[in-house]
N, C-alpha and C positions, 0 to 999 in steps of 0.2 A: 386423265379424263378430259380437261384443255375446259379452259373457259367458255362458261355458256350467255350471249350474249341473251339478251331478253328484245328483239324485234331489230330489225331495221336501223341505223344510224346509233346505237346505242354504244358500240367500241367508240366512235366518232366523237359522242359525248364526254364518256369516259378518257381521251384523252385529250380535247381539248379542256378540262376541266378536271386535273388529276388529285387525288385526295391529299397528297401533301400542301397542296397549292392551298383547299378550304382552310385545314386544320388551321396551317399558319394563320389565314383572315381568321377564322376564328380566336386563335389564343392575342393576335393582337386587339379584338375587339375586347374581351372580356380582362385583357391588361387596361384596355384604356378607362374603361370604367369600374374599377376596382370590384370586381365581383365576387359575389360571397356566395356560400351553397351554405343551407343548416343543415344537420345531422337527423337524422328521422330514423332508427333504426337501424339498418343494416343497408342504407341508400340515402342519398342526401340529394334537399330540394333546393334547386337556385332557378333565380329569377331571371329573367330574359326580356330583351326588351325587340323589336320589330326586325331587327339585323340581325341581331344574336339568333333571334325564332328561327331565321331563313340558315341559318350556318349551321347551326346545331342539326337540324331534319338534316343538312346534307351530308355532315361528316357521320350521322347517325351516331352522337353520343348524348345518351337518354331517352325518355320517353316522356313526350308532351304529356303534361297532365288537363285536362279538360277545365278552362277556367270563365266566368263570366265577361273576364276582362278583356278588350281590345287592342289596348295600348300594348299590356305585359303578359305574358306566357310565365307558367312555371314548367321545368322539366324535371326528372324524376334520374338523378344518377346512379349505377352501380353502383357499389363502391369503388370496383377498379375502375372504372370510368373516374370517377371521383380523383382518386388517390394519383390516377395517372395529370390528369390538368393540374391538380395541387403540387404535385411533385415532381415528376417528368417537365411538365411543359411550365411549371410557376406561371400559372395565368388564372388562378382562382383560387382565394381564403375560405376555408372550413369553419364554420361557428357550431360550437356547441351549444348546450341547453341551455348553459350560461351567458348566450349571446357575446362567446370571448371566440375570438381566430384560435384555434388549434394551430399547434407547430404539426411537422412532417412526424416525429417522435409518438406525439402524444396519439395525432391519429392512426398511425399505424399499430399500436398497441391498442387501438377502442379495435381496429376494424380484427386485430386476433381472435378479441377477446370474443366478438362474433361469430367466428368461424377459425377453427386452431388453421387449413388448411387457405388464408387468403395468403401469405409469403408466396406460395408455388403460383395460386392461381393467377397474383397480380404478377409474376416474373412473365409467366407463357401471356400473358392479355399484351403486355407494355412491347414483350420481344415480337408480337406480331403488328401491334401499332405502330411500333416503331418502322416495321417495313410497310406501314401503309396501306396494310390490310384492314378493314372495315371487321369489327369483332362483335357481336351479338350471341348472347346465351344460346346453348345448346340441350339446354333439359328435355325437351321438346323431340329430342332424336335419340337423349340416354346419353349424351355427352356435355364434355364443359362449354365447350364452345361451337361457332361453328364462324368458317372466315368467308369474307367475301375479296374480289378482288377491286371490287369498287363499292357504290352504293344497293342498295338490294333491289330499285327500281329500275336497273339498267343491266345487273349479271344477276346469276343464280352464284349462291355459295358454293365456292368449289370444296370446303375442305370440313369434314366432322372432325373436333380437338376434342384428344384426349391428353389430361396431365397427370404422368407419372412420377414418382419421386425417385431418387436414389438411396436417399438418407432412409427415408421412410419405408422401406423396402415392400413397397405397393402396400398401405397399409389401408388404401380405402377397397383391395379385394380385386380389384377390375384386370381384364386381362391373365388371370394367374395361369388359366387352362388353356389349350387349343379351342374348347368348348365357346368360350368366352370368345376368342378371337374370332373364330367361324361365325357365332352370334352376331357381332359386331359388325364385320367385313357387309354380311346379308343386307342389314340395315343400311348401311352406308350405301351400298348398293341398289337399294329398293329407291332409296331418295336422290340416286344420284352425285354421292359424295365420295368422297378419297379420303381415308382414314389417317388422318396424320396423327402420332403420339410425340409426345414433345415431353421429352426427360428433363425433369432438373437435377441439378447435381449443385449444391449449394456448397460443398469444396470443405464440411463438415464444420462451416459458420453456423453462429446462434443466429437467428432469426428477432434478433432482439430490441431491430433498429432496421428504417429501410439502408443504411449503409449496407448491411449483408448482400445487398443485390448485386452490389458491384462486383463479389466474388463469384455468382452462381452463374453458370453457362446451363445452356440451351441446347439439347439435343434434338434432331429435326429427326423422324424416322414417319414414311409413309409406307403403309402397309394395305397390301390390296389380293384379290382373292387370284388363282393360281388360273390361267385358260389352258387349259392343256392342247384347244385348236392354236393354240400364238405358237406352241412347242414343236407343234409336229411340221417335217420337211414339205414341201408342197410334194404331193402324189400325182403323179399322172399315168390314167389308164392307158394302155399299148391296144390300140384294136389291131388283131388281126385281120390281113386279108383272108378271105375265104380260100381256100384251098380246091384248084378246079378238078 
């Protein structure tokens, strides 16, 4: 489907200004000022200060919370948001209720206990950020995710994520029929998206620790609806001359 720019100068933006470039200013900001998220459920709140405000909207990881204060912003993490700066990028401490830093262990065992299926979720979130894809929830369209190839004020998302397991042998139902697929493809379609499903395959490790990541590979498969006008040879009518 090829990236959709959003106006004028906006590729231009986009790479003078490329997402791996923020991320990095951002994880050395929030290294330099030892930064902490607390725990809040199933998403964790950390503070921000005027620099971090401006970095964080760019790299779009979190969502501003509305605050009276000037000075300091809070934003609102996923977990996998979360879990990725704590773990992946080590540039932010997780505090639990108990106002104690969480190890890599312990919160990945809280963020299970949440949801049995965050292992998969956070392997496909991490394997797309890691390429520098912009990741924002996808419930909104009936999938996990959906990617951007830059900031979301400058492209449209090109890609609806969907994450399948191997182990799990599709066990949250999604995709089992052509039914399902054809449903899906439509959607994608109606919005403009390319359906990417993205396999884990966890190599038949327990999930019992983030070490297991190291083993689990990533399967990329994009899936899109059939044109049968792309298939057919070009046709060309033969006019006859009239016959005197």
């Amino acid at each position: 489907m090829g990236i959709r720019w959003k106006g004028k100068g906006a590729e231009a933006k986009a790479l003078a200004d490329p997402m791996s470039k923020i991320v990095s200013q951002l994880k050395c900001s929030l290294i330099e000022y030892d930064s902490r998220g607390l725990l809040s459920g199933f998403s964790v709140l950390i503070e921000a200060n005027e620099e971090q405000t401006g970095l964080f909207n760019r790299t779009c990881f979190g969502r501003r919370n509305i605050t009276t204060e000037k000075d300091k912003q809070w934003f609102q993490l996923s977990m996998e948001e979360a879990f990725y700066l704590s773990y992946m990028l080590k540039c932010i401490k997780v505090v639990g209720e108990d106002n104690c830093p969480t190890n890599d262990d312990e919160l990945w065992k809280y963020a299970i206990s949440k949801r049995n299926n965050f292992p998969n979720l956070f392997k496909a979130y991490s394997h797309l950020r890691m390429k520098n894809w912009v990741v924002r929830a996808g419930s909104q369209y009936g999938v996990d995710f959906v990617a951007y190839p830059h900031h979301p004020t400058l492209v449209y998302s090109e890609y609806a994520v969907l994450i399948l397991s191997v182990e799990d042998d599709n066990s949250n139902g999604r995709l089992r029929v052509w039914l399902d697929f054809h449903c899906t493809l439509r959607l994608c379609g109606s919005v403009a998206k390319t359906l990417l499903v993205l396999h884990i395959d966890k190599n038949c490790s327990a999930a019992t620790s983030p070490s297991c990541l190291e083993s689990c590979l990533v399967e990329e498969r994009t899936v899109t609806r059939w044109n049968p006008e792309q298939s057919r040879e070009n046709q060309t009518t033969v006019q006859k001359e009239p016959s005197n």
